[in-house]
N, C-alpha and C positions, 0 to 999 in steps of 0.2 A: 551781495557780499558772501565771500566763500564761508562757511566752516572755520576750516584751518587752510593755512597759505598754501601753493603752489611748493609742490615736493613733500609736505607733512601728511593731505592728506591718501595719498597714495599711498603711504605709509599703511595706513587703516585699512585702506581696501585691498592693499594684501592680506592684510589680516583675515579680512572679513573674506574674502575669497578661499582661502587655505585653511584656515583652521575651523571656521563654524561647518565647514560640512559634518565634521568630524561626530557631532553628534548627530544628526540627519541618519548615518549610515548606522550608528550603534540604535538608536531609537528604531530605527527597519528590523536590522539584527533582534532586538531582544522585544520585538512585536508594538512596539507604542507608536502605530503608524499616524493616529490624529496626533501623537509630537512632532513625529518625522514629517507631518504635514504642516505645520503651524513653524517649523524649521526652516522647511524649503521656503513656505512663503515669505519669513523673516529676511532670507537669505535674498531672496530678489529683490523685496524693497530697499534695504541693505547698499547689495550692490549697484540697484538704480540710482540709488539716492550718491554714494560717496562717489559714481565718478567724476561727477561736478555738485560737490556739497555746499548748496546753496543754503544760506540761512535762513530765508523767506521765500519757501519754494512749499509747494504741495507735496513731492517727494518726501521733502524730510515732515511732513506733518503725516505723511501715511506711514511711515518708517518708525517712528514713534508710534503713533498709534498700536500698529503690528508689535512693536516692541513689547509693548507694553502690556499687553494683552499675553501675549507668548510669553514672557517673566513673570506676569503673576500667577499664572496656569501652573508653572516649570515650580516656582516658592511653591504654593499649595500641594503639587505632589511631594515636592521633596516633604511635605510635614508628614505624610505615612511611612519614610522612608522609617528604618530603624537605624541607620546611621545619619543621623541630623547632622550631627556634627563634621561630615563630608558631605552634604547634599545641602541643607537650608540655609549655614554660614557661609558658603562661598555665592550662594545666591542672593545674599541680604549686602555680602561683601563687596560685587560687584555691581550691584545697583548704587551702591555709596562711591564706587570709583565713577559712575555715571555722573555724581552732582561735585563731584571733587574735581573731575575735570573742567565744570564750569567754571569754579575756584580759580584753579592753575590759568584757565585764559585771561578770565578776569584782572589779576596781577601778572598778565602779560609771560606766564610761563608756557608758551604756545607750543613748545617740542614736548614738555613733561603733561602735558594736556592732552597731547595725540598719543602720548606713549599709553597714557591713565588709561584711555580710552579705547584704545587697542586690547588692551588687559582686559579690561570687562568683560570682554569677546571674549576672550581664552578662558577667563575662570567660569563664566556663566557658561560657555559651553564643556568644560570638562564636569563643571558641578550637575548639570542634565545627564551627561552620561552616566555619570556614579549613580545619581537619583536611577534610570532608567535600569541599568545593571541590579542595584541593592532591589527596586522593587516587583523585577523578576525573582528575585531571589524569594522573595517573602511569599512570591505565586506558587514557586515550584515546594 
């Protein structure tokens, strides 16, 4: 059984394709290369997993795992950040758009579920760059 349906979730793996490199290249840029490592590989299982997002697949059990791992590494820098408030909230934030999409399928809101979810990707990766920026910042 898929994920999300045929056309939704393509949706995501544009996402996932396009916008999480974004932190990849600023984590290289501002030297956090075990991020930018722990990014790439996010990113492959990621795109392994969504072009046929299976629910009961192995794919999506290493894609989480990787997730999961990589997000709480990402939370735990942002706590040295000195702007929390752009680095820890949007990573606390977006891990709650993670179980809120399960919500939205649940009651059958299956577009507003792939959009939730899409979002997590945007904000956990722009909230890694801020982290990654602010805590060059505190080196230099």
């Amino acid at each position: 059984m898929l994920a999300y349906p045929y056309g939704i979730y393509q949706y995501i793996f544009l996402v996932v394709f396009f916008i999480h490199p974004t932190h990849i290249y600023i984590g290289i840029y501002y030297e956090f290369y075990h991020c930018a490592f722990m990014g790439v590989l996010l990113y492959l299982t990621s795109l392994i997993y969504w072009i046929n997002p299976l629910l009961n697949s192995n794919r999506r059990i290493i894609d989480i795992i990787v997730a999961k791992l990589s997000i709480t590494y990402h939370v735990y820098l942002s706590l040295y950040s000195k702007n929390k408030i752009y680095t820890t909230f949007p990573m606390l934030f977006g891990i709650s758009l993670y179980y809120f999409s399960f919500y939205l399928c649940k009651i059958n809101f299956i577009k507003t579920a792939a959009f939730s979810h899409a979002m997590l990707h945007i904000i956990i990766s722009i909230s890694a760059s801020i982290t990654y920026i602010d805590l060059k910042k505190i080196d230099n």
